[in-house]
C-alpha positions in Angstrom: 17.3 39.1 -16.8 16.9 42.7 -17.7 13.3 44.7 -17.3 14.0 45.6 -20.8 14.7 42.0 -21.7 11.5 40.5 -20.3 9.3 43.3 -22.1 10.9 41.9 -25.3 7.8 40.0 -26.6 5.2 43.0 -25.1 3.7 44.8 -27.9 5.5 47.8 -28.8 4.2 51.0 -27.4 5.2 53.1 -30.7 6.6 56.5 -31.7 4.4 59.6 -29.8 1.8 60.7 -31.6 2.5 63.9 -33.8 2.9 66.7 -31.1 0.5 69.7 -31.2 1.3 73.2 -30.1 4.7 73.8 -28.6 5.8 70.5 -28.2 8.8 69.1 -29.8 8.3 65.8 -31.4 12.3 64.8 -31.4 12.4 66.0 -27.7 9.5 63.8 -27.2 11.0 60.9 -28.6 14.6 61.3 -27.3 12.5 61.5 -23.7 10.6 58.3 -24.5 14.4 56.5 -25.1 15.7 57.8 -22.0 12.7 56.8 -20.1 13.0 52.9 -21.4 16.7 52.7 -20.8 15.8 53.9 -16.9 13.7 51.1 -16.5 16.4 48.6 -17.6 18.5 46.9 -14.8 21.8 46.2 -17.3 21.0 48.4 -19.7 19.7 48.7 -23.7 21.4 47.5 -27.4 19.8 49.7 -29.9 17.7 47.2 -31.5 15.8 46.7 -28.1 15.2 50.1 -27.9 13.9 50.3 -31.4 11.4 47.1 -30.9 10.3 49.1 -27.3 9.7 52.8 -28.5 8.7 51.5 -32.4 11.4 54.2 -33.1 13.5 53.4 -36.1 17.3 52.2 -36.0 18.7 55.8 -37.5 16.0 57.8 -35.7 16.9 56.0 -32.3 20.4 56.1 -32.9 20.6 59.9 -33.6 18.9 60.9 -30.6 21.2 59.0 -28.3 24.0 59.9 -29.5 22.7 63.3 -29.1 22.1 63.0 -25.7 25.6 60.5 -24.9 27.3 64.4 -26.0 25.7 65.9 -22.9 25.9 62.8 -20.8 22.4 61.7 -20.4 23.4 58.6 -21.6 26.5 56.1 -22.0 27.6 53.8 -24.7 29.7 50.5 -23.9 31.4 49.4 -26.6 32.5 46.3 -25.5 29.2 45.1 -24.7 27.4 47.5 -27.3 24.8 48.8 -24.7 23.2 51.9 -23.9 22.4 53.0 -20.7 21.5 55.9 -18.1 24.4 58.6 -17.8 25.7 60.8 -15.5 24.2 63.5 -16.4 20.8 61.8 -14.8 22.1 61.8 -11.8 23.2 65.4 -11.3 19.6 66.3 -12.0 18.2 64.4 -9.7 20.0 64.9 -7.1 18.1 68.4 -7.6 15.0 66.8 -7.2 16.3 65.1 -4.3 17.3 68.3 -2.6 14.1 70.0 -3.4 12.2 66.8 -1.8 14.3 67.6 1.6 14.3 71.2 1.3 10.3 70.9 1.8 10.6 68.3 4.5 13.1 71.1 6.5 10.9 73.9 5.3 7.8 72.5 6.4 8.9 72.5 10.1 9.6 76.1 9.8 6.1 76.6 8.3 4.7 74.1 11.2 7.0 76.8 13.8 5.9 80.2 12.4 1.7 79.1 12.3 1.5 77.9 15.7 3.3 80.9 16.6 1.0 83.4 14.9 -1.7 81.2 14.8 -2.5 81.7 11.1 -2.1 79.9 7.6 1.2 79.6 6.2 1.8 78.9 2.5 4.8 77.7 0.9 4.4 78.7 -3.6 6.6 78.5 -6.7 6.5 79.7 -10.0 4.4 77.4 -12.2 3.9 79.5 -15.4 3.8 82.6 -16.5 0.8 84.1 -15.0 0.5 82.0 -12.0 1.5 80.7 -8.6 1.5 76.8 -7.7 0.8 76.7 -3.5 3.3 73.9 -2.9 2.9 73.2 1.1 0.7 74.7 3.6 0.1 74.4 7.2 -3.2 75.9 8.4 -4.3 77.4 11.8 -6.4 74.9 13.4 -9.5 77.8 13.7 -9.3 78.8 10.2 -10.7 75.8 7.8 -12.6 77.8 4.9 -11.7 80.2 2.1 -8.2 79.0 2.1 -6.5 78.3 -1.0 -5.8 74.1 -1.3 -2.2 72.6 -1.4 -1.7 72.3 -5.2 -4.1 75.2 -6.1 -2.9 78.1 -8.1 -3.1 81.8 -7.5 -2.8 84.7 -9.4 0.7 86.2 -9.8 -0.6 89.4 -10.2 -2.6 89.7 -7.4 -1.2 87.5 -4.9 1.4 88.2 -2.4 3.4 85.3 -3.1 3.0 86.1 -6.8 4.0 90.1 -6.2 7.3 88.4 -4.2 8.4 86.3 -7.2 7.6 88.9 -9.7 9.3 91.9 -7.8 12.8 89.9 -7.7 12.9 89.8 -11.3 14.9 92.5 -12.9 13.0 95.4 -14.6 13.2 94.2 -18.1 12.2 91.0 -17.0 8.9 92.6 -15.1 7.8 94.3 -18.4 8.0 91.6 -20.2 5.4 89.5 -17.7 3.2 92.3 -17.7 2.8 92.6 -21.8 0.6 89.4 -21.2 -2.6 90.6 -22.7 -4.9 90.7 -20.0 -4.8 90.8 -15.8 -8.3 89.6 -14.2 -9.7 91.0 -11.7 -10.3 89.5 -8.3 -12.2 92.4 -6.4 -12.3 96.3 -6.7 -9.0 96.4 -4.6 -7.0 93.8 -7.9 -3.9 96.1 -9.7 -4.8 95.8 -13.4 -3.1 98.1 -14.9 0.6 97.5 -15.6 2.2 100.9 -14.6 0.4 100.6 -11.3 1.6 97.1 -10.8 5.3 98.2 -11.8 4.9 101.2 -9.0 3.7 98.1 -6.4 6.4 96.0 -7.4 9.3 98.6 -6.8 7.6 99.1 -3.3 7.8 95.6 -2.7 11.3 95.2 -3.9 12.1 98.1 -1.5 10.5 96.6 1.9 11.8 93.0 1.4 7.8 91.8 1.3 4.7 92.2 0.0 0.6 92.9 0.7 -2.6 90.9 -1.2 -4.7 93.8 0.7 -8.3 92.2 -0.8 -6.7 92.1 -4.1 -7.7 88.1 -4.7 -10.0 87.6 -2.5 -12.6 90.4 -0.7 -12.0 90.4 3.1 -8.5 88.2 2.9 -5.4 89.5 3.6 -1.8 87.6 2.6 1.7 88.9 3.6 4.4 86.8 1.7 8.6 87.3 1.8 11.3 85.8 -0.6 13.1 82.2 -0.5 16.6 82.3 -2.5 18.3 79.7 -3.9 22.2 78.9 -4.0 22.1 81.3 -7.1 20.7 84.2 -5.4 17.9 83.8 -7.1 13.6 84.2 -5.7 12.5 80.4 -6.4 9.9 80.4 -3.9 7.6 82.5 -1.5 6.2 81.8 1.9 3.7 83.5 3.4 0.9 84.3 6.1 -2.7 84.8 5.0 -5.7 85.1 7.0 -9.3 87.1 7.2 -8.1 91.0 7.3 -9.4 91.4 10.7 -6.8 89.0 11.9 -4.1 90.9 9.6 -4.3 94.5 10.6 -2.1 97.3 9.8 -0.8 97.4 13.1 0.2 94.4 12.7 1.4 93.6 9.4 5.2 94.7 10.2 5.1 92.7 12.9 4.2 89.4 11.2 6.2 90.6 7.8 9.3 90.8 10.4 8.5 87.1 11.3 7.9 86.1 7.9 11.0 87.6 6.9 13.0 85.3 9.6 11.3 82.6 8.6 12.1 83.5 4.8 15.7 83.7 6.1 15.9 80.1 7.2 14.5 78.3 5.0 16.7 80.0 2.3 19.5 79.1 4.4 18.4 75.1 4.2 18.4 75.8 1.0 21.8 76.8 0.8 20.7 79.8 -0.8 21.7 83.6 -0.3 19.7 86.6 -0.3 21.2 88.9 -3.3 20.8 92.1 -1.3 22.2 90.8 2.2 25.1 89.6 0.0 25.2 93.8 -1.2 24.9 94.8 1.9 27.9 92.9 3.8 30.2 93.8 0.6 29.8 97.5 1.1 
């Protein structure tokens, strides 16, 4: 017997409630169906689906056959039942690469902070205005003032966040920076948008970038670029620390580090760095 089968008699869970905001209430519901026919071993017919989601017959069948056009889900005719498509499994296989990208990254991360015997933070884009710290592997002597797995920082005044920002293309820069307003951390945070464009073209140039005591008074972060198979910045690791630990003497030093270890984990990712792929053209 089918999951979907032995929920048959369970009360119905009902349509999503009106959306608010942004959200889309036909996405919503077209999610909902795809998320019931997931949890079925053999499958859905229609009218299952309907009594499941409280979604009506036309509604229901709309929305699937919407999705069956770009293969998130299947119809067999001769046993008139729905069920998960293809499509489903090319995305997550993503997911799945993503999961073992981290597993291989984290060994670099593990590699490069016994090493320099500092922090290292692994962050991705989560929004507009912010950075989502996605692994970290901290120095055994340093246990405060760090920023927590799952924590976000500022895009603005980050390292990592600079990284991500500066790979973007100039049009795309301006446009993040029209957000209305850019808080500041400490006297040393880059408000003002022409000043943060300069930094970001100095970033770009260099292949890294600096939080000097721009988040956070007496921390210093150096962060470098992680590519995707696209050529594309999708994530940033970096080194942070207490700025007596990070002087300018020794920031190329650990940015050159940071840099291979960059390198690497871009390569586990099957990824390519668009200006390394310039530079052996020419």
């Amino acid at each position: 017997m089918s999951l979907i089968s032995s929920r048959a008699s369970s009360k119905p869970v009902g349509p999503p409630e009106r959306p608010e905001g942004s959200l889309v209430q036909s996405l919503c519901r077209a999610l909902l169906l795809l998320e019931k026919l997931s949890e079925a071993n053999n499958g859905c017919r229609l009218r299952d689906l309907c009594r499941i989601t409280g979604l009506s017959p036309s509604t229901a069948h709309r929305l699937l056959t919407t999705m069956e056009q770009r293969r998130f889900v299947a119809f067999d005719k001769d046993s008139s039942v729905w069920q998960v498509g293809s499509k489903c499994l090319t995305v997550g296989a993503v997911f799945m690469r993503r999961r073992t990208f981290l597993s291989d990254a984290a060994r670099h991360m593990e590699i490069l902070s016994q090493s320099l015997g500092e922090t290292v933070n692994l962050g991705v884009l989560d929004d507009e205005s912010n950075i989502l710290v996605l692994k970290q592997t901290r120095a055994r002597q340093l246990s405060s003032g760090l920023t927590p797995v799952g924590s976000h920082v500022s895009r603005h005044a980050s390292a990592m966040g600079k990284v991500l920002l500066a790979a973007k293309s100039r049009m795309e820069r301006e446009w993040v920076l029209e957000l209305p307003y850019f808080a500041r951390f400490t006297p040393k945070t880059i408000v003002e948008p022409s000043n943060l464009l300069a930094e970001l073209e100095i970033v770009s140039a260099r292949g890294y970038a600096i939080d000097d005591e721009e988040s956070a008074s007496g921390k210093r972060c150096v962060a470098a670029p992680v590519y995707n198979e696209l050529g594309e910045c999708v994530a940033a690791v970096s080194v942070s620390s207490d700025k007596r630990r990070l002087p300018d003497g020794a920031l190329p030093r650990i940015a050159g580090r940071l840099a291979t270890a960059a390198s690497e984990m871009t390569a586990l990712s099957g990824g390519f760095s668009p200006t390394r792929r310039s530079a052996d053209a020419r």
